[in-house]
N, C-alpha and C positions, 0 to 999 in steps of 0.2 A: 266754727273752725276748730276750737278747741284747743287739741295738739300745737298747732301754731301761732295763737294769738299771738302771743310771744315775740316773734321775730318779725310782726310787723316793723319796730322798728330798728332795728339791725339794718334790714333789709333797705329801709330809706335812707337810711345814711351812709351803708355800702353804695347804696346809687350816687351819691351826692358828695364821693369821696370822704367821707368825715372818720375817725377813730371811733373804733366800738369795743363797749366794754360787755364783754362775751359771758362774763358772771352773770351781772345785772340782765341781761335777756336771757339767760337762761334761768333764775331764780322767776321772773315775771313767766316765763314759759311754761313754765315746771310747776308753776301755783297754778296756773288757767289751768292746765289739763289731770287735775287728782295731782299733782306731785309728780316728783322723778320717777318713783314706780309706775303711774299709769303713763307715763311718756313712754317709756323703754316696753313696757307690755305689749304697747300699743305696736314700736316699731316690732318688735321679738316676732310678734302674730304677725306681719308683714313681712317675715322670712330675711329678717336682720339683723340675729341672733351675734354672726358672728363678728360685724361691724359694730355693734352696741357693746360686747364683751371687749372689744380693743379700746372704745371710747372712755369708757368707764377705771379700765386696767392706768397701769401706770407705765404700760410701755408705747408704741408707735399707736398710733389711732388709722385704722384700716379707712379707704376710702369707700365712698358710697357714690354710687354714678346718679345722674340725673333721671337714667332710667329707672333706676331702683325706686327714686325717691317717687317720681310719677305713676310706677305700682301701685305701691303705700298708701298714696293717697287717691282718694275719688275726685274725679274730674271735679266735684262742685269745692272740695276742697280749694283747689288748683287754681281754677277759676274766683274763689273767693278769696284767694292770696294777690291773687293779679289788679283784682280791683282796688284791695287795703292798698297797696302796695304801690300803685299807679303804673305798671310796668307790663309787658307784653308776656301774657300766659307763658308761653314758649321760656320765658326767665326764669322760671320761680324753679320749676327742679334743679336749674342749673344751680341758681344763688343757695337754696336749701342743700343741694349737697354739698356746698362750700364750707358753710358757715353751720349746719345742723352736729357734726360729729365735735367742732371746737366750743359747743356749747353744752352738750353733753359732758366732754372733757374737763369745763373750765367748773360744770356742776359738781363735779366730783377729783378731786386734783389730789386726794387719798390713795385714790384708784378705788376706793370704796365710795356703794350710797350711803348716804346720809341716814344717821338715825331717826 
């Protein structure tokens, strides 16, 4: 999965009502997949240039739709978030685009990447 290890657990305790700390899964996020540079690469090459530029900046964070994020990823992706996750395939773009640009954000709260 890669790109999303990460947000397996976000994603459980968003379902489960609980407080998430948006740094902490995005540091765990950000190490599985190369770093914050191959995160952001990854989305960039999935035509998410200019949502990832708002994430990262230090002004309004643009949103991302469900669909976009269902692009981005391959079905087996998708599919193998829905299993981690225990939750109905049909959910995961949704909670990803909820919670994926506030973790970006909370990586980078500079409005710069990290050296």
């Amino acid at each position: 999965m890669g790109l999303f290890d990460g947000l397996g657990s976000v994603l459980t305790d968003v379902l489960q009502g609980k407080d998430v700390n948006l740094g902490a899964v995005a540091t765990q996020m950000f190490e599985n997949a190369g770093g914050l540079d191959g995160v952001l690469s990854q989305l960039h090459s999935a035509g998410l240039s200019e949502q990832v530029a708002s994430w990262v900046g230090t002004g309004e964070n643009l949103p991302v739709s469900a669909e976009q994020i269902q692009q981005a990823l391959s079905s087996t992706q998708l599919q193998n978030l829905a299993k981690t996750f225990g939750v109905d395939l049909s959910e995961v773009p949704t909670l990803l685009a909820q919670y994926l640009p506030k973790a970006v954000d909370a990586a980078t709260p500079n409005g710069m990447l990290p050296s």
